[in-house]
N, C-alpha and C positions, 0 to 999 in steps of 0.2 A: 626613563628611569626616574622615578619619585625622588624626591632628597627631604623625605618628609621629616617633622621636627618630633623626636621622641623628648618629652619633658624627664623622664626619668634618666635619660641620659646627660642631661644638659648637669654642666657642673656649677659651683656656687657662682662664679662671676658671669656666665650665660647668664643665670638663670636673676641675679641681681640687675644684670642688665634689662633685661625682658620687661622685669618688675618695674623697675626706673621707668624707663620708656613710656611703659601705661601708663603709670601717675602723672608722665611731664604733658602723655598728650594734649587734654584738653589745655592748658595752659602754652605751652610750644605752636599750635594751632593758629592761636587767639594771637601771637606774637607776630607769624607768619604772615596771617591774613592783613594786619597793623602795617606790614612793611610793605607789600605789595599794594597797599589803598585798595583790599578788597576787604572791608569790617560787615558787620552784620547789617549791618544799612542797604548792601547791595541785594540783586535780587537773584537766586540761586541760577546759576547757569545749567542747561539744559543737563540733566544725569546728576545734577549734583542734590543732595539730601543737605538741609539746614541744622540737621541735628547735631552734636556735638560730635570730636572727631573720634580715635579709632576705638580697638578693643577695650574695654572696661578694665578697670583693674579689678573689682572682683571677678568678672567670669574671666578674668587672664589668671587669677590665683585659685579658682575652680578646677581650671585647667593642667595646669599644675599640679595642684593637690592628688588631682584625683588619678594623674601619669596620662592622660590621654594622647593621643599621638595623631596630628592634623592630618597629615600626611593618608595614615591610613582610613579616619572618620571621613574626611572629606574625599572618597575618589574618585577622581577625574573621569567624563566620560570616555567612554574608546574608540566610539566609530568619528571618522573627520565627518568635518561640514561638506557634503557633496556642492560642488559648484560656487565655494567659497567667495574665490578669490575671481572668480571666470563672471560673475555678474556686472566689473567694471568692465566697459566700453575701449579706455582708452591700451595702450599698450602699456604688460606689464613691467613696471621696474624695479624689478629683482636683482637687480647685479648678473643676470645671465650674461652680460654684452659681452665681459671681459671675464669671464668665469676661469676660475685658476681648477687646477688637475685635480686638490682637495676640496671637493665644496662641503665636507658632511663636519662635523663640530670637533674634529682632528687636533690637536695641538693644545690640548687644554690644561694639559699638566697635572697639578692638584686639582684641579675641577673637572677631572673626566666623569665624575660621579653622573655629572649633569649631562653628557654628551647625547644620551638616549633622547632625553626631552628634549631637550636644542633642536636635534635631526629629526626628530619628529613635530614640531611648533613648525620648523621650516619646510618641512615638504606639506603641511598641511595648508598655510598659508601662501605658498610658492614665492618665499623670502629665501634670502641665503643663510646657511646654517655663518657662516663666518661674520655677515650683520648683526646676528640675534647676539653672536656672541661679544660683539665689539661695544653693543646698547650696556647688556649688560654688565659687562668687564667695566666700565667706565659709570657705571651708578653703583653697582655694589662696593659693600665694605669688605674687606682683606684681613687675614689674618697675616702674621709675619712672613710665611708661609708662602704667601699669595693665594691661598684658598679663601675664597667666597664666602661671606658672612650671611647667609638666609634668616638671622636675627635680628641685622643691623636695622637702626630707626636713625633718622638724621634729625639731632639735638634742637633746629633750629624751624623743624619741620612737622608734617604728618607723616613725610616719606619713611614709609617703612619696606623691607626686605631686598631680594635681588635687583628688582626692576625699581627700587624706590620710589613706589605708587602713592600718589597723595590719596588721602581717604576720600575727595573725591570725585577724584579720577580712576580709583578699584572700583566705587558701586557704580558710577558709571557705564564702564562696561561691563560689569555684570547688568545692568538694563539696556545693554545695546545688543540686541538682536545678531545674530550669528556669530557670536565669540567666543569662544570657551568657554571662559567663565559665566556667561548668561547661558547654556546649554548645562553647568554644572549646578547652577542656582534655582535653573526652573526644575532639575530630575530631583533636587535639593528639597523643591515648597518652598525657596526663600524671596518666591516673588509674586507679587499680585497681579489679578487680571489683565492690570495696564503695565506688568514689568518693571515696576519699583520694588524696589528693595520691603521687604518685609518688616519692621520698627524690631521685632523679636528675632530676624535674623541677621542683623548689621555686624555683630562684633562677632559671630563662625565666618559670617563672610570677609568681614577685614583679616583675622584671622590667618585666613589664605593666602596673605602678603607674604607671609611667614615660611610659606611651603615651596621648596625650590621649582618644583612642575609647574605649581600654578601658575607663580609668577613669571615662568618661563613662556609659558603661551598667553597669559597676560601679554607682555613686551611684543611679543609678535604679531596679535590680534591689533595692539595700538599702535604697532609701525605702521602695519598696511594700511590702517585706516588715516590717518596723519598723512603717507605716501598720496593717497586716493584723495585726500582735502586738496595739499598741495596741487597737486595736478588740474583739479576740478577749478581753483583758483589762477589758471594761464599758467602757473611758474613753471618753468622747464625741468624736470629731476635728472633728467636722463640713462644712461642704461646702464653704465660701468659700476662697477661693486664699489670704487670708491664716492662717486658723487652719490650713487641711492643711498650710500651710508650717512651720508654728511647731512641729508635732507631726513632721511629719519631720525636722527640723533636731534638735531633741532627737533624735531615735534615732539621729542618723547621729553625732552630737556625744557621746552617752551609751553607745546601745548600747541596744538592746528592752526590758532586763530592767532595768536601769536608769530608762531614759526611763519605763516604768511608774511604777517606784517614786518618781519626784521628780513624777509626772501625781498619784499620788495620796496626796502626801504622806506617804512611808515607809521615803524614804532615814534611816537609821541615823547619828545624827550621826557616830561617827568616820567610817562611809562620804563623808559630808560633808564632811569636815573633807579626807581625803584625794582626793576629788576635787577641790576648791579647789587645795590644795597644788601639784596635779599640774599647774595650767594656770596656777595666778599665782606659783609658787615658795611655800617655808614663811614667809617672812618676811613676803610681804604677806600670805596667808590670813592667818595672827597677826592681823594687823592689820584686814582686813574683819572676822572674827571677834567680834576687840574692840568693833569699831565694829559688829557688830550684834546683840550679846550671844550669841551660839548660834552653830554652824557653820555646823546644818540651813538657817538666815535665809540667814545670810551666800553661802551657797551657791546658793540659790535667789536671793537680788538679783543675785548677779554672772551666771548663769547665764542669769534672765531678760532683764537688758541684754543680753548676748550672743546672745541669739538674736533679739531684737527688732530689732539689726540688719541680721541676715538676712532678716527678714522686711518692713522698710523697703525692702532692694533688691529682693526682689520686685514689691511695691507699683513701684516706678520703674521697673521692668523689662519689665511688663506693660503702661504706659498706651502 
């Protein structure tokens, strides 16, 4: 089930929001990158485009203008990746070990909207529909409600929509080879011989942040693939719904190369210290820091609380 963005429906404070967001990007970006010691000096990591960050503000007020609806311009393929998830070697960890009676995207409440595309990103991928939902529930924005914000951008970031995708880590996988999004980009034209991003298709494809489906099989293409690094790098994930949760949520929250190095203890304190900074501002890191003498601690206590209560709403999301 699509949860695609109709512009004509979005009311004045959506639709200012939206607005805001595009204007902060390239600036928000520039801040982000400043915090984490990764500035223009470094050298693009693999999938990643050097161009500025996400959709424009003109083709965002094009957009707009003109009432177009992503949702529907952008749709998704329909037939799954045959033989997906079955090309890894090792055994899969899915959370089958410990699999509860509900395993399909059940208990959603205000967000059953999405339930269709959850159950179906999960049996495509052979992830648990109650994972996908635990990533997600724990990076998207809320309304009072508790309903899903597929608009939201984080002020601080490039992370934009459900799965709060930096801009990139979306084109990313849209140039990584068997993932939704790189099967909707190449039926699209939005990618070249060698599977980069198109320079005239970046801002439909960031775009797609926006769109509940896509980003939904976004989140699920990037777990597995995060799951499958882990693995491939010795760390143990294991089988139960609650540890493959814990170990996806780190990759999707860190990043592969990353999520490795804090699994096996070898994050680099200032890498520490700046990851910290980047998610509770410099002024509380300071202060966790203090209070746990090292950044490397400090980082790892806030890090763990924070995914443990993603991994809390799985547990409630599955019984």
């Amino acid at each position: 089930m699509t949860a695609a963005i109709e512009p004509a429906t979005l009311d004045t404070r959506q639709r200012a929001e939206l607005i805001y967001a595009a204007a902060r990007a390239p600036l928000d970006q520039g801040l982000w990158r400043a915090a984490l010691g990764t500035g223009a000096s470094r050298s693009p990591r693999p999938g990643e485009r050097t161009a500025s960050a996400a959709m424009t503000l003109p083709s965002l007020l094009a957009t707009l203008s003109h009432g177009q609806m992503v949702g529907a311009t952008f749709a998704p393929p329909t037939p799954p990746f045959a033989g997906h998830a079955a090309h890894d070697p090792s055994p899969r960890d899915d959370g089958a070990g410990d699999r509860h009676p509900r395993n399909g995207a059940g208990g959603l409440g205000a967000n059953a909207t999405y339930a269709g595309a959850i159950d179906a990103a999960a049996k495509r991928t052979g992830l648990t529909a109650p994972l996908l939902t635990a990533i997600i529930g724990a990076e998207a924005a809320r309304d009072p409600d508790g309903r899903w914000r597929p608009l939201s951008r984080n002020p601080h970031s490039s992370a934009a929509g459900l799965g709060q995708f930096l801009t990139g880590t979306w084109l990313g996988e849209a140039q990584r080879k068997g993932t939704w999004l790189h099967e909707l980009a190449r039926v699209r034209h939005w990618l070249d011989p060698q599977d980069r991003v198109l320079p005239e298709a970046r801002a439909a494809l960031l775009a797609l942040r926006y769109d509940g489906e896509a980003s939904i099989h976004a989140v699920a293409d990037y777990a597995q693939h995060n799951l499958a690094a882990v693995r491939r790098a010795g760390i143990a994930v294991g089988h139960g719904l609650r540890d493959v949760t814990q170990i996806a949520y780190l990759g999707h929250h860190l990043g592969a190369a990353d999520a490795i190095h804090f699994l096996s203890g070898q994050i680099a304190p200032e890498r520490a210290r700046r990851l910290l900074q980047a998610q509770v501002g410099v002024a509380a890191a300071a202060r966790k820091i203090a209070t746990a003498g090292d950044s490397i601690l400090a980082h790892r206590q806030w890090l763990t609380a924070y995914v443990a209560r993603a991994v809390r709403a799985v547990e409630i999301i599955a019984r």
